[in-house]
C-alpha atoms as one frame of an Amber mdcrd trajectory, in Angstrom:
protein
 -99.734 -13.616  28.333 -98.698 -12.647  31.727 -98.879 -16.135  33.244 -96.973
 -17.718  30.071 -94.206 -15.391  30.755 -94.140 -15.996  34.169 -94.095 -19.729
  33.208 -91.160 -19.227  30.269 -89.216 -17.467  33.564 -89.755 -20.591  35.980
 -88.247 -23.104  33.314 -85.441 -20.948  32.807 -84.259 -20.937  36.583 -85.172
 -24.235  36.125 -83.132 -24.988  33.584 -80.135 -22.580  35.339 -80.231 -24.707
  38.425 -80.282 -28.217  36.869 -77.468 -27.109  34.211 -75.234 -25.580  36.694
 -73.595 -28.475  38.857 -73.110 -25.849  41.784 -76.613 -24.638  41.826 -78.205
 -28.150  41.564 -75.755 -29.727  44.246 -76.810 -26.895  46.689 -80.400 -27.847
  45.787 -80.546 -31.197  46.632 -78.263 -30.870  50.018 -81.095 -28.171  51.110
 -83.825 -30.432  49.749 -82.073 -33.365  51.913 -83.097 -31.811  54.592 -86.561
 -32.118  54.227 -86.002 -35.735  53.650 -84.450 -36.277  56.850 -86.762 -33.693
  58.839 -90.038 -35.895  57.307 -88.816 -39.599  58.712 -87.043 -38.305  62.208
 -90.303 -37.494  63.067 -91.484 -40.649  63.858 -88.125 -41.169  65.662 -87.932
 -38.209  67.919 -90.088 -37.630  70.930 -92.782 -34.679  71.486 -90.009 -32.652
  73.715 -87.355 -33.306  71.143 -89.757 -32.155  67.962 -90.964 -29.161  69.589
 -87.770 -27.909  70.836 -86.152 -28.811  66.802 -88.985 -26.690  65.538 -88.474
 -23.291  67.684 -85.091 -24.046  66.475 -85.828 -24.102  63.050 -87.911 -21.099
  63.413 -85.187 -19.177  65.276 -82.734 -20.513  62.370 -85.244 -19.038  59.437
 -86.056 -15.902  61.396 -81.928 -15.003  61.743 -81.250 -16.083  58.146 -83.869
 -13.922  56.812 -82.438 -10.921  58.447 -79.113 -11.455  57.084 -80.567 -12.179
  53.696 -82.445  -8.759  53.474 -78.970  -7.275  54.977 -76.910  -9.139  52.136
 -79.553  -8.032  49.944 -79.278  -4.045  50.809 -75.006  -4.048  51.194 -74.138
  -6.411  48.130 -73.504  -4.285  44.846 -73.860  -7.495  42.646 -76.168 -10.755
  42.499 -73.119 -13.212  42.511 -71.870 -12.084  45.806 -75.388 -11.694  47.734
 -75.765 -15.373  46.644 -72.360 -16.590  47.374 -73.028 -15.146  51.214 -76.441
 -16.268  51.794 -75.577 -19.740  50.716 -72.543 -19.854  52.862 -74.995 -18.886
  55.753 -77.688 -21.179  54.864 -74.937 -24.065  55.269 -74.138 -22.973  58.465
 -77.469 -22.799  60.145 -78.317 -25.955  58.520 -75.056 -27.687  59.933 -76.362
 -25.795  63.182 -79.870 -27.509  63.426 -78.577 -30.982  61.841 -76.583 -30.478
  64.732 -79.141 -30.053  67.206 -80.586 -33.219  65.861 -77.926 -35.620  65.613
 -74.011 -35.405  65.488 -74.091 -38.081  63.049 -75.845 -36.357  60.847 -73.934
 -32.949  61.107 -70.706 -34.786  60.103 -72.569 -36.437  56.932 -73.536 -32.558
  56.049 -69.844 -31.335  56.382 -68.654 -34.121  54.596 -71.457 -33.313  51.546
 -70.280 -29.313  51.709 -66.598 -30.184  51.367 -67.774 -32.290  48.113 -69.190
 -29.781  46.991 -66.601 -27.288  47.592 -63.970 -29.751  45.990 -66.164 -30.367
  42.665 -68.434 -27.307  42.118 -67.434 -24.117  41.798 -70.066 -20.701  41.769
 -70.086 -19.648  37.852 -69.502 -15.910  37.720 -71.577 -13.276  35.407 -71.851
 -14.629  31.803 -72.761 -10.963  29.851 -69.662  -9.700  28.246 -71.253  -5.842
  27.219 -69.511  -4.288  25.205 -66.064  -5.796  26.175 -63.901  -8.504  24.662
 -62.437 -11.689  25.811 -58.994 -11.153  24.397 -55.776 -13.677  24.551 -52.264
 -12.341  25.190 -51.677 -12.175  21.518 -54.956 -10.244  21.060 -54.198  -7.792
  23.566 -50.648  -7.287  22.669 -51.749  -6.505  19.197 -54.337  -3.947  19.907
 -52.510  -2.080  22.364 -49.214  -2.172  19.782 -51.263  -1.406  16.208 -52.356
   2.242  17.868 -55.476   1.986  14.762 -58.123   0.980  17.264 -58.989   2.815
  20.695 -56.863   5.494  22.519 -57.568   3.701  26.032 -58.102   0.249  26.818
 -59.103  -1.290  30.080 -58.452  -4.560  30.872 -59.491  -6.914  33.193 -56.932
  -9.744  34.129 -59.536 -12.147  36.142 -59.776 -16.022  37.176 -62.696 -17.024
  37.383 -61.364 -19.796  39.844 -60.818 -16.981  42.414 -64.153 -15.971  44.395
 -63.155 -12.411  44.288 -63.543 -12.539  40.544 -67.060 -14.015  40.532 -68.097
 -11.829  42.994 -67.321  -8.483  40.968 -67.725 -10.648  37.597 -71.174  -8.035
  37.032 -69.305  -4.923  37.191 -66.962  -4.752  34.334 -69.808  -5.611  31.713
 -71.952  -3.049  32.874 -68.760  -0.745  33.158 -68.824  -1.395  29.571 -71.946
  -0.726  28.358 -71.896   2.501  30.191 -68.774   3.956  29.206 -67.823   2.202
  25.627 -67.060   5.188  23.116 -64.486   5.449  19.864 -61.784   6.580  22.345
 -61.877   3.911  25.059 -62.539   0.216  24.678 -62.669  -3.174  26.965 -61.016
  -6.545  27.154 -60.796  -9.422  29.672 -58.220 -11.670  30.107 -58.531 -14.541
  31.717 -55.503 -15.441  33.852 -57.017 -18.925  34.692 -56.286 -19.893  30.836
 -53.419 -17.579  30.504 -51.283 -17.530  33.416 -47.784 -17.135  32.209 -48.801
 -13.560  30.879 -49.790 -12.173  34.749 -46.061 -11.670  35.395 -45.404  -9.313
  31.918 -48.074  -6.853  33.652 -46.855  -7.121  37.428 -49.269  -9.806  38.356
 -49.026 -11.795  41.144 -51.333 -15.102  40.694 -50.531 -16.833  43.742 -52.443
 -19.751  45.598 -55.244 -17.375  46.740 -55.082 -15.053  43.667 -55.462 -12.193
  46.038 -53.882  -9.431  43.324 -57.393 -10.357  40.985 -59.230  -8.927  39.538
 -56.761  -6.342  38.218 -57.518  -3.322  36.337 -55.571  -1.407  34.105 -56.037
   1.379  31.855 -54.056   1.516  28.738 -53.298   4.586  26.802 -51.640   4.269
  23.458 -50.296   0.834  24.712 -48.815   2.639  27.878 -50.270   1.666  31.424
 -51.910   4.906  32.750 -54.136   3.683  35.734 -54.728   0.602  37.694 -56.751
  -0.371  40.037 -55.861  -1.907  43.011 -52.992   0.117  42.965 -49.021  -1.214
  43.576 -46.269  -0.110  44.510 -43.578  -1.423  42.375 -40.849  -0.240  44.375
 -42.094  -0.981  47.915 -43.613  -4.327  46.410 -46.717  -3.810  48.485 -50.432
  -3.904  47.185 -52.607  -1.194  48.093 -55.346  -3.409  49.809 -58.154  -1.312
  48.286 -61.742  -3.133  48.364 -63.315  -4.321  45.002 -66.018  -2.283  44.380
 -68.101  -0.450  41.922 -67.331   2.869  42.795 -63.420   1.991  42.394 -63.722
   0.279  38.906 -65.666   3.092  38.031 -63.347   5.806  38.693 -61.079   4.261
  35.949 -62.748   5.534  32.561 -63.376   8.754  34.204 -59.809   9.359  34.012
 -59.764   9.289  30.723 -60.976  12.259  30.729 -58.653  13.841  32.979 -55.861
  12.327  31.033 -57.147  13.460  27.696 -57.583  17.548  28.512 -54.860  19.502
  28.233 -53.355  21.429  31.058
């Protein structure tokens, strides 16, 4: 039973990599690599192949150590992967590199392909929350017959930050979701007009997203990063789960009398 489940989990990364165009590109650039590494050596003399593999070792052994760094910092999947792959490029375009020039340039010109054609996908789960239009969200926050709070997400999922932190809102959900406070997403990448009817700024590197804002009785309560409207400025506040957090704990703040 054991091995047919382990099996059943090996077709379904399987399946993940080949079905995502990001996942599978990155596969077959790293797999390249092995390509090349097999016929140089025939090309490449004994001094050349020795020094190529301590530098390969030294490449694996440095990679590793950022990898189990990544691995203890990184509060979600989508960024420790987004990290260690950008690493893994670089100390591959390091040893390619160290083997030929040529071939270095052929890898840069492969990662800006894929950079121009793939993108990472972000976290699919949706919790308890609800991918809501404009129209959707205007109507539940205007009826007053559903939820007290809502928090919304306004996200892209064109903007890295947004993958990254894609995790936290749908666990946010299932952890918090009551009768008194719900969740929505909007997606500004389908949506963009509305950004600028809840002080939005989607510019080129949608650096305002993900927003989050916490809706009482169809009245903006919270948000997080926070803005000053007046000053214009953005409180540069780092995404992270502790922050997002913090927002349906208000609720109860807001909801207890004085």
């Amino acid at each position: 039973m054991l091995k047919i489940e382990k099996m059943h989990l090996s077709l379904a990364w399987l399946n993940f990599i080949v079905s995502e165009p990001f996942y599978l590109f990155h596969f077959l650039v790293f797999f390249s690599y092995f390509v090349v590494r097999c016929s140089s050596a025939q090309v490449l003399t004994p001094d050349t192949t020795h020094n190529l593999l301590r530098r390969e070792v030294q490449a694996l052994l440095g990679f590793s150590v950022f990898a189990v760094i990544k691995m203890v910092k990184e509060e979600t999947w989508e960024g420790f992967i987004a990290d260690t792959l950008f690493f893994a490029k670089v100390f591959l375009f390091a040893i390619a590199l160290f083997m030929d020039y040529h071939l270095a340039l052929w890898y840069l010109v492969l990662f800006f392909v894929m950079y121009i054609l793939t993108q990472q996908p972000g976290y699919q789960g949706l919790g308890t929350s609800n991918q809501l239009t404009p129209l959707q969200l205007e109507t539940l926050l205007t009826e007053g017959n559903t939820s007290r709070f809502w928090l919304v997400e306004f996200r892209a999922l064109c903007s890295s930050n947004c993958i990254r932190t894609s995790r936290f809102f749908s666990e946010l959900s299932v952890t918090y979701s009551n009768k008194n406070l719900s969740f929505g997403i909007v997606d500004l990448g389908l949506f963009p007009n509305i950004a600028e009817k809840f002080g939005i700024t989607v510019g080129v590197n949608m650096g305002q997203l993900p927003t989050y804002i916490l809706f009482e009785n169809a009245l903006e309560v919270r948000r997080f990063p926070e803005v000053d409207f007046e000053a214009k400025a953005i409180h540069t506040t780092p995404i992270s789960k502790e922050g997002i957090y913090s927002l349906p704990k208000k609720t109860h703040d807001i909801g207890t009398p004085n």
